[in-house]
N, C-alpha and C positions, 0 to 999 in steps of 0.2 A: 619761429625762424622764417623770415623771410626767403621764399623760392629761389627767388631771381630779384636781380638790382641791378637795376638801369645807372648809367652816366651817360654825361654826353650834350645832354642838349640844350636850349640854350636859341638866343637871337639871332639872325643873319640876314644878311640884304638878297635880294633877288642876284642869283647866278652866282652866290658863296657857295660853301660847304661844311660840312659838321660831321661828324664821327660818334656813333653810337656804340658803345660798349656794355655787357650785359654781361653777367658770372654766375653761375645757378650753384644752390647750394645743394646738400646730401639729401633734401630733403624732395627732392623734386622727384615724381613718377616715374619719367623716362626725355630722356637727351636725344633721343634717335634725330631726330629735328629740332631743332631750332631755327626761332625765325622773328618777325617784327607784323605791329599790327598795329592801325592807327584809326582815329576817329577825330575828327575836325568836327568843331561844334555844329550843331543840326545835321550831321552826318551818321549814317551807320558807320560802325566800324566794320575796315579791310582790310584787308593781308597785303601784307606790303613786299616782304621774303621771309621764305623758307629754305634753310639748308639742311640736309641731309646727312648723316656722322660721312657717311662716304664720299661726300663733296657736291652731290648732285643737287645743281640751285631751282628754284621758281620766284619769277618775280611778276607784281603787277605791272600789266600792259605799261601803264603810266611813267614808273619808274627803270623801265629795262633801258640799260645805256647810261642812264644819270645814278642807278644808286650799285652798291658792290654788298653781296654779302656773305661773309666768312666766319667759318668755325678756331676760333682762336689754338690756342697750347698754354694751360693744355685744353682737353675740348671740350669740357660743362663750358668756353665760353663762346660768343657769339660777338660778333662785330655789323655795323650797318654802316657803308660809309658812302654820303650823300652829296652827291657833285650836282652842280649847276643847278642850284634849288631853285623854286618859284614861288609865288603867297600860295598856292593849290597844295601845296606840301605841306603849310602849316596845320600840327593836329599835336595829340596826346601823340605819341610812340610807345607802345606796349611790346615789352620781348615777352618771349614762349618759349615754351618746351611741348613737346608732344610724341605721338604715335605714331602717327600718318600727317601723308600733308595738308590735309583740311583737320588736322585731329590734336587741338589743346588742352594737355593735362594741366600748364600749368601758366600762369598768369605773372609778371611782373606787376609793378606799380603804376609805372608809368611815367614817361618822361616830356616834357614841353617842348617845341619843336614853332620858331615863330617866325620866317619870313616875314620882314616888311622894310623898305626903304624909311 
């Protein structure tokens, strides 16, 4: 059984927007957080959001102000929703589950995420 499964993403021009959705299954370690993780080719992967079961967000420098991220209903779900994108945003999108906020038990697949005019 897959963990977690991604939707959502998909093509967009420079200064659209896209909506990430994610739903973890029974199978996953621990929901305490959830959040989104990306890697763009020849890049390390980073953390993009974390949320918290209690609400409390963190988001990459980069993304604070353009992206929003929420714990759906009920709440194994997670939501990424991504305003004003630019080609720096294109990457794989991975959702998580975990411990702590640097702390990944569990792995989505990952979702395509491609800015370009």
């Amino acid at each position: 059984q897959v963990p977690l499964v991604e939707s959502g993403g998909g093509k967009v021009q420079p200064g659209g927007s896209l909506t990430l959705s994610c739903v973890a299954s029974g199978s996953i370690v621990s929901d305490t957080f959830m959040g989104w993780y990306r890697q763009a080719p020849g890049k390390r992967r980073e953390q993009v959001a974390v949320v918290h079961r209690g609400g409390s967000r963190q988001y990459l420098d980069s993304v604070e102000g353009r992206f929003t991220i929420s714990r759906g209903n009920p709440e194994n779900t997670v939501q990424l929703q991504m305003n004003n994108l630019n080609v720096e945003d294109t990457a794989v999108y991975y959702c998580t589950a975990g411990d702590g906020w640097n702390s990944v038990t569990d792995w989505g697949q990952g979702t395509q995420v491609t800015v370009s005019s």
